[in-house]
C-alpha positions in Angstrom: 94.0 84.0 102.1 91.6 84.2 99.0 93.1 83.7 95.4 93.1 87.2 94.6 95.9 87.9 98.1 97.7 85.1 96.7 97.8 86.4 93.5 99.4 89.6 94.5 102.4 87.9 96.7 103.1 85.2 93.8 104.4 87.8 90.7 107.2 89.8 90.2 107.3 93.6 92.2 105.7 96.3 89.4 108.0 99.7 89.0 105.2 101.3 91.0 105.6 99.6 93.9 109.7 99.5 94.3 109.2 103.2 93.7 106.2 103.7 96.3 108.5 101.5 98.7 111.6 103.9 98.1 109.5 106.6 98.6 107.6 105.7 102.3 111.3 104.4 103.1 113.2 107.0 106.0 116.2 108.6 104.3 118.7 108.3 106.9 117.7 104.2 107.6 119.9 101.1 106.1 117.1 99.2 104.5 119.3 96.3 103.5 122.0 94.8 104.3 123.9 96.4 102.0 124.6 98.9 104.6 123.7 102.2 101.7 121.0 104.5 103.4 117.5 104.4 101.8 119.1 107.9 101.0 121.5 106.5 98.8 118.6 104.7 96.5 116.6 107.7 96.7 119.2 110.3 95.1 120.1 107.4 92.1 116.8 106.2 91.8 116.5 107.5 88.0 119.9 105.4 87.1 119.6 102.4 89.0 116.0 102.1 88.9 116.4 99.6 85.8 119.1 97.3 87.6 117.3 97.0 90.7 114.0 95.8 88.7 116.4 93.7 87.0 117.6 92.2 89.7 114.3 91.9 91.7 112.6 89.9 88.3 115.5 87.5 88.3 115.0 86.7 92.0 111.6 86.2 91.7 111.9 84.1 88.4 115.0 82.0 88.5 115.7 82.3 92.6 119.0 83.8 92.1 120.1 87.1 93.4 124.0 86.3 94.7 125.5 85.7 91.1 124.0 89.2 90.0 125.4 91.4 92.9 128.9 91.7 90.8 127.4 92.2 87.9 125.2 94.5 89.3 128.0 96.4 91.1 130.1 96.5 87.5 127.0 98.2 85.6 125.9 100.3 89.0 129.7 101.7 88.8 129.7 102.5 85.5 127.3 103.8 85.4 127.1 106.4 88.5 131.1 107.2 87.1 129.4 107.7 83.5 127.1 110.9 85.4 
């Protein structure tokens, strides 16, 4: 692997490509394990879209993804009942 390849796997995931992921993902397929179809993503894409960067950046920069799930499901309930 050159420096450039490594370059590319070593920073955070840009919008562009969680969205081009999303996108190539088959609708009626579970993804994570989460169990929510790629489906699910795809129809709240435009209000989530923010919290799931969020959550990717904090993964990538402190390692931790467990402690924001909650949180995440709070603010992901709030707002999909605030719609």
């Amino acid at each position: 692997m050159n420096e450039k390849e490594n370059g590319r796997l070593v920073r955070p995931f840009t919008m562009e490509e969680l969205e081009k992921a999303l996108k190539e993902s088959k609708t009626n397929t579970t993804p994570a394990l989460d169990g929510f179809p790629a489906g699910f993503y795809k129809n709240l894409w435009p209000r989530i879209k923010g919290l799931i960067k969020e959550m990717l950046d904090d993964f990538f920069f402190q390692g931790v993804i467990f402690g924001l799930v909650n949180i995440w499901s709070n603010d992901f309930s709030t707002q999909v009942q605030g719609s």
